[in-house]
DSSP file (Angstrom, degrees, kcal/mol; ACC not computed):
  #  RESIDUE AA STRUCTURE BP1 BP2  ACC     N-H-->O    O-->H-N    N-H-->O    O-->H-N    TCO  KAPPA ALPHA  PHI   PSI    X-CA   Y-CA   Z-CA
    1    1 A X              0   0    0      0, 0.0     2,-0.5     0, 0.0    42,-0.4   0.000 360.0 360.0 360.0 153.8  -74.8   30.6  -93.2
    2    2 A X        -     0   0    0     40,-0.2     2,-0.3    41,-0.1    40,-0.2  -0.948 360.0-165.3-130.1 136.3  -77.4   28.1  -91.7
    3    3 A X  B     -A   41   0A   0     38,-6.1    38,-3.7    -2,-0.5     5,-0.1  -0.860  18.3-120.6-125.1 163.3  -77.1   24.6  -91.2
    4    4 A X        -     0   0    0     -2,-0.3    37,-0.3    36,-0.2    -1,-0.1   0.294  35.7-107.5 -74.1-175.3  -79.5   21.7  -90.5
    5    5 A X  S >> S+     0   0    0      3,-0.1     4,-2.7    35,-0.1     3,-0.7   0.762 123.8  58.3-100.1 -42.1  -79.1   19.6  -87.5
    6    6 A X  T 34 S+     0   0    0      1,-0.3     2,-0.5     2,-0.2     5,-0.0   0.721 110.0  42.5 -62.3 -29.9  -77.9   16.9  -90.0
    7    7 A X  T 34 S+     0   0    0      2,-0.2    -1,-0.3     1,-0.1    -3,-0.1  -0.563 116.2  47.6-109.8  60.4  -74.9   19.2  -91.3
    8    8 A X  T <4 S+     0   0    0     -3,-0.7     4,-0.4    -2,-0.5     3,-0.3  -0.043 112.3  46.3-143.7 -32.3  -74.0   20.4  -88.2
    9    9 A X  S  < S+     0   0    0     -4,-2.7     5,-0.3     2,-0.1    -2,-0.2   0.307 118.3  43.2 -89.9  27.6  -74.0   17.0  -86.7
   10   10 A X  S    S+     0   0    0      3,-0.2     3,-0.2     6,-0.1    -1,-0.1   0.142 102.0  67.5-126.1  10.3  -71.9   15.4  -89.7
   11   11 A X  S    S+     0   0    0     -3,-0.3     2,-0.2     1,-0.2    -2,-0.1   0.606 110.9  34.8 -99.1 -18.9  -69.5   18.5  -89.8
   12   12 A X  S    S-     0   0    0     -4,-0.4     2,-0.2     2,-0.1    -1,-0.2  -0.389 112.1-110.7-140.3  63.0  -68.2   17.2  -86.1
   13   13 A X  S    S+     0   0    0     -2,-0.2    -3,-0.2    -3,-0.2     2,-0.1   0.307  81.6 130.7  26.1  35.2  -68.5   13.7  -86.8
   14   14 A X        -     0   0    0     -5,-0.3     2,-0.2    -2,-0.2    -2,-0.1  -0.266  56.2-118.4-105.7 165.8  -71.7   13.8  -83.9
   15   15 A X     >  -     0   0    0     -2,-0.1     4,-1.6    -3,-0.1     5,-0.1  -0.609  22.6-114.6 -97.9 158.5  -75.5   12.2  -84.6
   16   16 A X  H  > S+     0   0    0     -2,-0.2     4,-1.3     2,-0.2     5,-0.1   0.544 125.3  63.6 -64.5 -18.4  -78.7   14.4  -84.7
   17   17 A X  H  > S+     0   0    0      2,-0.2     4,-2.8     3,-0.2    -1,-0.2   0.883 105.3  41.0 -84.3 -46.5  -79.3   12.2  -81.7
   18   18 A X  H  > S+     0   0    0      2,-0.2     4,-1.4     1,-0.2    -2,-0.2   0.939 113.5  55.5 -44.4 -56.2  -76.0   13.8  -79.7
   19   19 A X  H  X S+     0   0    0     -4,-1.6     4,-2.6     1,-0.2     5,-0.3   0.934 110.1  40.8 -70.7 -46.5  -76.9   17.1  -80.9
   20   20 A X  H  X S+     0   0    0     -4,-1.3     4,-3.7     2,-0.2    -1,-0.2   0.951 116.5  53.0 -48.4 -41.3  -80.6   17.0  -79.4
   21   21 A X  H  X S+     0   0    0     -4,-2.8     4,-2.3     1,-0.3    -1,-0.2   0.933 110.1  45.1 -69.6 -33.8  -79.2   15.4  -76.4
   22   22 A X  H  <>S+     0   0    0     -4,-1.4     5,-1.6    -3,-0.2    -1,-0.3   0.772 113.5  49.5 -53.9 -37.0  -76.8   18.2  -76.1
   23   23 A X  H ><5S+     0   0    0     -4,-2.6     3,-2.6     4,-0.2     5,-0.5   0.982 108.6  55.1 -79.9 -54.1  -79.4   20.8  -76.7
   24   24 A X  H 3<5S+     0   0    0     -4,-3.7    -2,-0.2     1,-0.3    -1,-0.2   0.766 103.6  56.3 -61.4 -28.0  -81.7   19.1  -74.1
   25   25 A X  T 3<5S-     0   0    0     -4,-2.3    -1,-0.3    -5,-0.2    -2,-0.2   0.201 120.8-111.4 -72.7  17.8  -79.1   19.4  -71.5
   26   26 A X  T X 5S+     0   0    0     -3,-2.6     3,-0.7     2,-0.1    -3,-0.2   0.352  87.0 116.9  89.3   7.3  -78.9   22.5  -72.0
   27   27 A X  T 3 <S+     0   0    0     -5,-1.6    -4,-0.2     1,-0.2    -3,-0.1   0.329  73.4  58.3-106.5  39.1  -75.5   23.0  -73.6
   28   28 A X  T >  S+     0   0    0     -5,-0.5     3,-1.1    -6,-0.2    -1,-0.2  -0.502  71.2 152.7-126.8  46.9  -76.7   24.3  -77.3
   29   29 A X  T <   +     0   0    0     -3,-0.7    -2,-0.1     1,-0.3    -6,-0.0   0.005  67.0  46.6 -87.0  23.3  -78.7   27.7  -75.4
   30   30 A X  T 3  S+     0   0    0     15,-0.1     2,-0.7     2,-0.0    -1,-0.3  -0.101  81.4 117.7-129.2  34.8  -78.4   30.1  -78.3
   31   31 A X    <   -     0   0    0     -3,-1.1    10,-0.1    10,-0.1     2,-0.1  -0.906  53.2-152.2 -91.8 138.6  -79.5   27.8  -80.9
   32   32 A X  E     -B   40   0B   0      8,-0.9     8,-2.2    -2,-0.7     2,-0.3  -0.405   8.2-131.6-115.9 177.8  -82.7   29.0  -82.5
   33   33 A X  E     -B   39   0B   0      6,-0.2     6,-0.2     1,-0.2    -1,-0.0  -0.784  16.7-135.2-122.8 155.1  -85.4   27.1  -84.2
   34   34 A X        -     0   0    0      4,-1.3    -1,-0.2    -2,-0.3     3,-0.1   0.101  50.2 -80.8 -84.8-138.9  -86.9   28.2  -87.9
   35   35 A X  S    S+     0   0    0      1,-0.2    -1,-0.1     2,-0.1    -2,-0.0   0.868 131.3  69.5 -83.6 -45.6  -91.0   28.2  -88.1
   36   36 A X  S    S-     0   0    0      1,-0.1    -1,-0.2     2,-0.1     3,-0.1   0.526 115.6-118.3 -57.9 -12.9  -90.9   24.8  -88.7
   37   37 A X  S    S+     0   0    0      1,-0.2     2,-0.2    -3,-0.1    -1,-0.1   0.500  73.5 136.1  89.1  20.8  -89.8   24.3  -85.1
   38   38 A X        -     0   0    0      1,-0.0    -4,-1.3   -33,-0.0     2,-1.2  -0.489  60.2-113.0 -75.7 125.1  -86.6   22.8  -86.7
   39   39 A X  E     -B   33   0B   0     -6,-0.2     2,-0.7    -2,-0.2    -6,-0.2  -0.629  27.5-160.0-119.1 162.0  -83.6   23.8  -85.3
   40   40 A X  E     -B   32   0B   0     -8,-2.2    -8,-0.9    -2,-1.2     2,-0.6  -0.720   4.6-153.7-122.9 110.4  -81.1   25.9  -87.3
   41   41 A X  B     -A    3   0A   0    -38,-3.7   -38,-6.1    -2,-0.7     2,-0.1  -0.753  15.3-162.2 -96.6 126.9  -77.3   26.2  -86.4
   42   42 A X        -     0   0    0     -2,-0.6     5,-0.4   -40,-0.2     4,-0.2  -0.318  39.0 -91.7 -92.8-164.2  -75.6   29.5  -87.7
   43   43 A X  S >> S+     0   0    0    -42,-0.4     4,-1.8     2,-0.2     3,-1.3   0.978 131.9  52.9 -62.4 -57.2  -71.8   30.3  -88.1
   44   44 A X  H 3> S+     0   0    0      1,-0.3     4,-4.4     2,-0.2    -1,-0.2   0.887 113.4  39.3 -35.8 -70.5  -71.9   31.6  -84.7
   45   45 A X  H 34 S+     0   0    0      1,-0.2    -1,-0.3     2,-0.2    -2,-0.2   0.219 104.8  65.6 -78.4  25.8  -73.5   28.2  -83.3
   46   46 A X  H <> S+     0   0    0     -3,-1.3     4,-0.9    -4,-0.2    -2,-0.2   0.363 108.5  47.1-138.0 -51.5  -71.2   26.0  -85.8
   47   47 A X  H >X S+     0   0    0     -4,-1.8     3,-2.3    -5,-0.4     4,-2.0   0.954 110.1  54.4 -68.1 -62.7  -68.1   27.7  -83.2
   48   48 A X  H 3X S+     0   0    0     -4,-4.4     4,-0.7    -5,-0.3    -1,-0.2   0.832 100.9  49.5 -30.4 -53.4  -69.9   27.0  -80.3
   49   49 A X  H 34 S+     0   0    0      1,-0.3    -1,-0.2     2,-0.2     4,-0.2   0.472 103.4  65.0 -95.9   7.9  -70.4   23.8  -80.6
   50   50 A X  H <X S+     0   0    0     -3,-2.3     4,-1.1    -4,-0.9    -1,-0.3   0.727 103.2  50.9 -79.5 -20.9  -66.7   23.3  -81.4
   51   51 A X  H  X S+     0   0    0     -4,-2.0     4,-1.4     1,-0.2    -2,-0.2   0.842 109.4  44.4 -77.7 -24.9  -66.0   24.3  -78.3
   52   52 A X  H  X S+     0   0    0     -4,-0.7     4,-0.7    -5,-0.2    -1,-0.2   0.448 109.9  56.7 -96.6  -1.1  -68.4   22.0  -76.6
   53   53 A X  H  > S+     0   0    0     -4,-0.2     4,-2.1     2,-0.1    -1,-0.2   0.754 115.6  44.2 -74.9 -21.6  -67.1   18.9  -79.0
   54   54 A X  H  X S+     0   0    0     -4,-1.1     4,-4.2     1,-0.2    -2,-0.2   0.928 109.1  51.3 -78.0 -43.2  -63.5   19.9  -77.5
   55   55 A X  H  <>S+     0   0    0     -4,-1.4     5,-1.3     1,-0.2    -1,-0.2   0.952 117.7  38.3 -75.7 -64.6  -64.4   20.3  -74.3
   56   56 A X  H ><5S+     0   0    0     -4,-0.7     3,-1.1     1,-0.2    -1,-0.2   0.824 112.6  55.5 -27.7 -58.3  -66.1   16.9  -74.3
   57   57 A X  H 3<5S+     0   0    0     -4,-2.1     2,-1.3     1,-0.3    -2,-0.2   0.955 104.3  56.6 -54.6 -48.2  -63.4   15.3  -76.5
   58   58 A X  T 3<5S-     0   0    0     -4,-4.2    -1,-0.3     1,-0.2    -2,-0.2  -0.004 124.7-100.6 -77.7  35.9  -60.7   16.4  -73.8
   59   59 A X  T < 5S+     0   0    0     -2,-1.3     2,-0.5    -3,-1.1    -3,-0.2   0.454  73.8 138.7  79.8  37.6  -62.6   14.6  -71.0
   60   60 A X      < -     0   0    0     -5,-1.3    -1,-0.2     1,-0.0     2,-0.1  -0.747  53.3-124.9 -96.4 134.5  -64.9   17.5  -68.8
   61   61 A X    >>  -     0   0    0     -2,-0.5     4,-1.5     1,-0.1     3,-0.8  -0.422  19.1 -94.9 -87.0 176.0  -68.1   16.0  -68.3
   62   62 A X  H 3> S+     0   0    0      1,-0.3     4,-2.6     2,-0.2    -1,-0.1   0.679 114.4  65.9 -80.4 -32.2  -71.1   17.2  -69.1
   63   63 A X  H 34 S+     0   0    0      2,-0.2     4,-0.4     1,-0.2    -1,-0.3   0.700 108.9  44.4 -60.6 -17.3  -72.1   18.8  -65.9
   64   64 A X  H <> S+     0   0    0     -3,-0.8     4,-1.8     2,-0.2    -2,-0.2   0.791 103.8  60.7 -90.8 -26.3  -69.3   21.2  -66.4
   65   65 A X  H >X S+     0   0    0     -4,-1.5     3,-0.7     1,-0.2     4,-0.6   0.972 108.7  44.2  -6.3 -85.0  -70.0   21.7  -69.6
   66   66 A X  H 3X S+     0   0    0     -4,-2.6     4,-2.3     1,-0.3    -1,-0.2   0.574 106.5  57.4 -60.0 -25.5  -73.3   23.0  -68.4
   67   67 A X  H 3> S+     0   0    0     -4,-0.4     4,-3.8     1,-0.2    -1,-0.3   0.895 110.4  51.9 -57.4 -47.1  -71.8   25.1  -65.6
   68   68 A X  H <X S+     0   0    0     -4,-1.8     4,-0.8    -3,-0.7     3,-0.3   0.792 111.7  38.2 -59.4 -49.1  -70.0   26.5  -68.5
   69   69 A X  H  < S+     0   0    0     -4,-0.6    -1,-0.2     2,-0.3     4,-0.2   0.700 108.6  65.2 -76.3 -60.2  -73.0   27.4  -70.9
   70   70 A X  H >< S+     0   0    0     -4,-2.3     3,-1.1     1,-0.2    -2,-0.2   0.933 110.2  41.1 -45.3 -45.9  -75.0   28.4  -67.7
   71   71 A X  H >< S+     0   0    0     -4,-3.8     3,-2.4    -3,-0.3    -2,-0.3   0.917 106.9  59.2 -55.2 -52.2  -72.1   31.4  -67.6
   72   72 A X  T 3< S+     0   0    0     -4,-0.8    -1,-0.3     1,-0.2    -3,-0.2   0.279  98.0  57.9 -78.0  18.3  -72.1   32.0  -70.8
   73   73 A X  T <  S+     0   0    0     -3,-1.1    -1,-0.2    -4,-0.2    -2,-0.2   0.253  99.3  66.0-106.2   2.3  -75.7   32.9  -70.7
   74   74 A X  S <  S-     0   0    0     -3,-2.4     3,-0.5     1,-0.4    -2,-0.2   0.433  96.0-133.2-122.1  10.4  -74.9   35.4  -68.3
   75   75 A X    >   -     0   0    0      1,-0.2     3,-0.9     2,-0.1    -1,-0.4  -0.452  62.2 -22.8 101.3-154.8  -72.8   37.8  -70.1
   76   76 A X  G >  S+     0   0    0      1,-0.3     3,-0.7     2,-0.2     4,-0.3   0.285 108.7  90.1 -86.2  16.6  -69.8   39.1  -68.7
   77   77 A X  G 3  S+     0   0    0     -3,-0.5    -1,-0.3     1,-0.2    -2,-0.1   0.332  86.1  51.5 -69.5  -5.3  -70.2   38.6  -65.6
   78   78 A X  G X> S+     0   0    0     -3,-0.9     4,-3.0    -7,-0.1     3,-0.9  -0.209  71.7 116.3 -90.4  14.5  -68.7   35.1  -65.7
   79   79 A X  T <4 S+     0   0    0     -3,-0.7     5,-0.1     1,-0.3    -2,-0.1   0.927  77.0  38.2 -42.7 -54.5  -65.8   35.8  -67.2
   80   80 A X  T 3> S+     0   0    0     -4,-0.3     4,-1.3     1,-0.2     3,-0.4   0.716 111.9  57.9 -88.6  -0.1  -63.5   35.0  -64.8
   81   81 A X  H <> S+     0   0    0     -3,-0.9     4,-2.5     1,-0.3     2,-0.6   0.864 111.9  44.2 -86.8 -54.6  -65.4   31.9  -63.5
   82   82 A X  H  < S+     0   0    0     -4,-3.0    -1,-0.3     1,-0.2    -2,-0.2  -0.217 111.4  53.3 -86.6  67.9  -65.3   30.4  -66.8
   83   83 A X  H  > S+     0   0    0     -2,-0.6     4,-3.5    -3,-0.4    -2,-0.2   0.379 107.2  52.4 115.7 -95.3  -61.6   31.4  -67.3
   84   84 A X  H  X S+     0   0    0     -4,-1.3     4,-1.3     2,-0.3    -2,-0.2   0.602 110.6  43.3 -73.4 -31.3  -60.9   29.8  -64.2
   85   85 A X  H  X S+     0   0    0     -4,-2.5     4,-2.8     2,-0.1     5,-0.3   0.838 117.2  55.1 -87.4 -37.0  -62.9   25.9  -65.3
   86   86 A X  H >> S+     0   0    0     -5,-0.3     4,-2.4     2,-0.2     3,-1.0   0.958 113.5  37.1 -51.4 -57.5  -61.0   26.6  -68.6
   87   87 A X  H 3X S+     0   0    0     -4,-3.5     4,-3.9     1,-0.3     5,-0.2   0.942 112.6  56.2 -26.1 -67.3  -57.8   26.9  -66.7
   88   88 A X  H 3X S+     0   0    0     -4,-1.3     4,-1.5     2,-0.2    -1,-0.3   0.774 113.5  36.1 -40.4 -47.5  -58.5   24.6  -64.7
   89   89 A X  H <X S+     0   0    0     -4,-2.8     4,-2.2    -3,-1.0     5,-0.3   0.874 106.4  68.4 -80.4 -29.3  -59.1   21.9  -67.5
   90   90 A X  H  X S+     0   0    0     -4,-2.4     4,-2.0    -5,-0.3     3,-0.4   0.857  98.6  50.9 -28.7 -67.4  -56.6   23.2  -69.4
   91   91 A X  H  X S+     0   0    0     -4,-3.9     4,-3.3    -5,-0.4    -1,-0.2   0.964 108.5  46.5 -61.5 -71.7  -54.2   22.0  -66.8
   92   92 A X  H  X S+     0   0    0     -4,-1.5     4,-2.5    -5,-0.2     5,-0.3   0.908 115.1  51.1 -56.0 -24.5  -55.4   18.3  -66.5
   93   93 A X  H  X S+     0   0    0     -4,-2.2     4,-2.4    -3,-0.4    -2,-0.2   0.851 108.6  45.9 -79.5 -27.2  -55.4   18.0  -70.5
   94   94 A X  H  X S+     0   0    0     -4,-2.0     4,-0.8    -5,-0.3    -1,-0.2   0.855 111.7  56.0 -87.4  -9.5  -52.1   19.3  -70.8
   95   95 A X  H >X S+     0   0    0     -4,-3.3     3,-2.0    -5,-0.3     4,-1.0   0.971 115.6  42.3 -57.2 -58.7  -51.3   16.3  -67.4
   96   96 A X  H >X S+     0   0    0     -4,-2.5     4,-1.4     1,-0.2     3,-0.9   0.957 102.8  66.3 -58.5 -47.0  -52.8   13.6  -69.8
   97   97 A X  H 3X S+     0   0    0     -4,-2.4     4,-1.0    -5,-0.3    -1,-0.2   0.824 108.7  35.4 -36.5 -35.5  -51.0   15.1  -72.5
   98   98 A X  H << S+     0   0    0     -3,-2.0     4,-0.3    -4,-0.8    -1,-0.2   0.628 112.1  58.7-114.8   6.6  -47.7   14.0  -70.8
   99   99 A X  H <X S+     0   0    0     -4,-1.0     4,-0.6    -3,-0.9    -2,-0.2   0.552 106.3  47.5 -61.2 -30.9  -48.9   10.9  -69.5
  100  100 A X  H  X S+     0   0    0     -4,-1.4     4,-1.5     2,-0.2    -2,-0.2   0.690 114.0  49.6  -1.5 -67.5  -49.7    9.8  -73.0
  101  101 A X  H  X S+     0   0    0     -4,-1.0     4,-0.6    -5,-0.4    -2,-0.1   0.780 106.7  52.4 -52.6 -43.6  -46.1   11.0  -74.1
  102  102 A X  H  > S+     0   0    0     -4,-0.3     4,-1.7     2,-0.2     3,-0.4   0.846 115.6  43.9 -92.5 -63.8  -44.4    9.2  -71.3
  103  103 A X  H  X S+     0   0    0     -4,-0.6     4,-1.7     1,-0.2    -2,-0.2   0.805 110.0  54.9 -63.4 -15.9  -46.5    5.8  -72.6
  104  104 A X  H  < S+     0   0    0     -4,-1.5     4,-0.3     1,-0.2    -1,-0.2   0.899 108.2  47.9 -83.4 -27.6  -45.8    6.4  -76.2
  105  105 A X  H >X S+     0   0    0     -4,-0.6     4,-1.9    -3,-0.4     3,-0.9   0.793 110.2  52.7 -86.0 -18.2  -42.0    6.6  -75.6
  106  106 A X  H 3X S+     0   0    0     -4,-1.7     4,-3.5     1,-0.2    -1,-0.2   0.885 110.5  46.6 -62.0 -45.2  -42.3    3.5  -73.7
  107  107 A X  H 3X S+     0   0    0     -4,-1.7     4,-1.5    -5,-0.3    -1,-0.2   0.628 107.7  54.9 -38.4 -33.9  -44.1    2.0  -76.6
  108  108 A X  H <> S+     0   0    0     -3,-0.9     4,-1.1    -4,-0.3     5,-0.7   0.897 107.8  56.3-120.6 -71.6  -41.4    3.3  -79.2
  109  109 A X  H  X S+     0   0    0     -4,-1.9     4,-1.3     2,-0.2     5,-0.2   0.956 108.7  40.5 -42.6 -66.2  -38.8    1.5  -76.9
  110  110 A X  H >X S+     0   0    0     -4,-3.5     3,-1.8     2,-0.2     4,-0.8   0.897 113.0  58.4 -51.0 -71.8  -40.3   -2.1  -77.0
  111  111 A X  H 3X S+     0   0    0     -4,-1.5     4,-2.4     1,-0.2     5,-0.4   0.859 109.3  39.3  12.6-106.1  -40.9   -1.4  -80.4
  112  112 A X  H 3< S+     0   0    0     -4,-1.1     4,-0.4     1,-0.2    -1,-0.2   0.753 108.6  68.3 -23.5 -23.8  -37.2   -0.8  -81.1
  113  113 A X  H X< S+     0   0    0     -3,-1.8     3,-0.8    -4,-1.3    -2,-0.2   0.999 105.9  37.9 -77.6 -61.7  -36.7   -3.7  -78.7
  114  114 A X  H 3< S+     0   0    0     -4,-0.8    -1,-0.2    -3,-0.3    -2,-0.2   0.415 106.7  65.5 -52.1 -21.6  -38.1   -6.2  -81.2
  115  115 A X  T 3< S+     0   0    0     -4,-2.4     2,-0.3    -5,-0.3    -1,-0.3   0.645  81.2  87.9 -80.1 -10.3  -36.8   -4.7  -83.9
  116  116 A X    X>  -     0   0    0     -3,-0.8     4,-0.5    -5,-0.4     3,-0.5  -0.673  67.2-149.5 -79.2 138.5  -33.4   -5.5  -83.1
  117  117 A X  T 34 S+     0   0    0     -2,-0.3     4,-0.3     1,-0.2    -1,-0.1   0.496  93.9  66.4 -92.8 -39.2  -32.3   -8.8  -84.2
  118  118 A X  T 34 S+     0   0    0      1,-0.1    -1,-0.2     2,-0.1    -4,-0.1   0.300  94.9  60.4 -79.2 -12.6  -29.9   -9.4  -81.5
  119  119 A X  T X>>S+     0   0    0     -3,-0.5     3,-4.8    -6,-0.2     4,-4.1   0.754  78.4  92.2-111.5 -38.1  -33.2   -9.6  -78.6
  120  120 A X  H 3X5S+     0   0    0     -4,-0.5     4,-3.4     1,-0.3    -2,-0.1   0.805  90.9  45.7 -27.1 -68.4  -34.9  -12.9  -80.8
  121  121 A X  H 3>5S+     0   0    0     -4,-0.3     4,-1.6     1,-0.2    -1,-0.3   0.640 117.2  44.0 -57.3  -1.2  -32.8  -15.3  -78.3
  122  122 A X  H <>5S+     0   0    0     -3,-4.8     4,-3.3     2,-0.2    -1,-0.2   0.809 112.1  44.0-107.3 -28.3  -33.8  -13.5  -75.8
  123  123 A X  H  X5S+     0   0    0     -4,-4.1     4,-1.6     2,-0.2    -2,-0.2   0.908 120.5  45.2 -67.6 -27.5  -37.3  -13.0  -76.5
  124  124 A X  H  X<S+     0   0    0     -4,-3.4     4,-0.7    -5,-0.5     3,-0.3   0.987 115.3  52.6 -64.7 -48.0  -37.3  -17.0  -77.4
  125  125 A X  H >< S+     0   0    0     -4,-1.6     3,-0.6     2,-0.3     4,-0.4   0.813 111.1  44.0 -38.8 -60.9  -35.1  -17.5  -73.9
  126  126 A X  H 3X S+     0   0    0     -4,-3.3     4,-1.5     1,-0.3     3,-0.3   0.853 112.3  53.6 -75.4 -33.4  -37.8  -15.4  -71.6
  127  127 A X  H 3X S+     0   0    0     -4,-1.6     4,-0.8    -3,-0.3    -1,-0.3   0.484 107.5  57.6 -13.3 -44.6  -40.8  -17.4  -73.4
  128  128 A X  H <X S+     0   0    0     -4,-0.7     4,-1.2    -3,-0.6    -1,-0.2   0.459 104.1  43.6 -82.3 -33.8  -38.9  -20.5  -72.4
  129  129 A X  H >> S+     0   0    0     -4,-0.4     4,-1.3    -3,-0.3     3,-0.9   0.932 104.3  67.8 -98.9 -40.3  -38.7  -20.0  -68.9
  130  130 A X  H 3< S+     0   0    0     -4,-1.5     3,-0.5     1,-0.3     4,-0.3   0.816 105.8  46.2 -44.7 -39.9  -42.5  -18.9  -68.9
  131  131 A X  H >X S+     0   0    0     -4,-0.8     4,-2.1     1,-0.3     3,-0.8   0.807 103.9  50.6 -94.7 -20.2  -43.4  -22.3  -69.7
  132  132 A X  H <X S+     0   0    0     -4,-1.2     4,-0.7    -3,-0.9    -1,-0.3   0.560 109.4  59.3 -95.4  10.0  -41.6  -24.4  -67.7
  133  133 A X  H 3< S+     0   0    0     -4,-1.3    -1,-0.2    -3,-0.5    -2,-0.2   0.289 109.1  45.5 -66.0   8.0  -43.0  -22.1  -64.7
  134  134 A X  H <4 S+     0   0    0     -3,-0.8     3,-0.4    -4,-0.3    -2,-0.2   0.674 110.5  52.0-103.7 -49.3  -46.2  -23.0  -65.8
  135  135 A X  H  < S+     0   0    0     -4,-2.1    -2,-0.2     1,-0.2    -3,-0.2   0.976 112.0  49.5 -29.0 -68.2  -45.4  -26.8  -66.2
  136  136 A X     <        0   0    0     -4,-0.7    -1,-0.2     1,-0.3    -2,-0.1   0.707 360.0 360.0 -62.5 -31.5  -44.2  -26.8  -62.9
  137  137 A X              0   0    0     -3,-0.4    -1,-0.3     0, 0.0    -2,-0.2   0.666 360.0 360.0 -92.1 360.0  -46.9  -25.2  -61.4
C-alpha cells in the first residue's frame, strides 16, 4: 500500500514538517518520490519509520539515528555495527526503564502516605513548623 506524507505522518502522531525534516537528515533514505516529486511511503517505509519514531522516542539522538540509516544503506555489511548501537541503546533504555520504576514506587508510597488518615496531624504538624521557620527567619 502507499501512503501520503500526511497519512504517514498522522499514523505516528508526527507533522509533514517532522517527516521532511527527517527525510532531509537523511533518516527516511529508501523513501521514493511519485512523478509529482511527492513523496510516497510504502508498507516497507511505514516499518521503517517505526523504527526511527522508537528510536527517537527512547531518547538516541538524531546523529545516531543517522549513523544507523548510513549502515543500513550499506547492506549487510553493518550488521554487527548496528547490532552493537542497538545493544548498546537497548541497555540505557532498559537503565531509564528502572529509574522510572524506582520513582514511580516512590510516588505510589507518598500517595499511600496521604491516603492514610492517621498522617493528616502529621502532615498539618510538619506544615506548622515550616511556618514558624519562616517567621523566624
Amino acid at each position: 500500500m502507499a501512503y501520503t506524507i500526511n497519512e504517514a505522518a498522522q499514523q505516528f502522531g508526527l507533522t509533514a514538517h517532522t517527516l521532511r525534516f527527517y527525510d532531509k537528515e537523511g533518516l527516511l533514505p529508501f523513501v521514493s518520490r511519485n512523478a509529482s516529486g511527492n513523496r510516497v511511503f510504502s508498507d516497507a517505509d511505514m516499518n521503517w519509520l517505526k523504527l526511527i519514531c522508537c528510536l527517537k522516542d527512547t531518547g538516541m539522538p538524531i546523529k545516531e539515528i543517522k549513523q544507523y540509516c548510513d549502515w543500513s544503506k550499506l547492506g549487510s555489511s553493518t550488521i554487527e555495527e548496528r547490532k552493537a548501537l542497538l545493544a548498546s541503546h537497548r541497555e540505557e533504555v532498559l537503565k531509564e526503564i528502572e529509574a522510572l520504576k524506582a520513582n514511580a514506587e516512590l510516588l505510589t508510597a507518598k500517595i499511600a502516605f496521604y491516603e492514610d488518615p492517621g498522617n493528616v496531624a502529621l502532615v498539618d504538624e510538619l506544615a506548622s513548623r515550616g511556618k514558624e521557620k519562616t517567621l523566624r527567619n
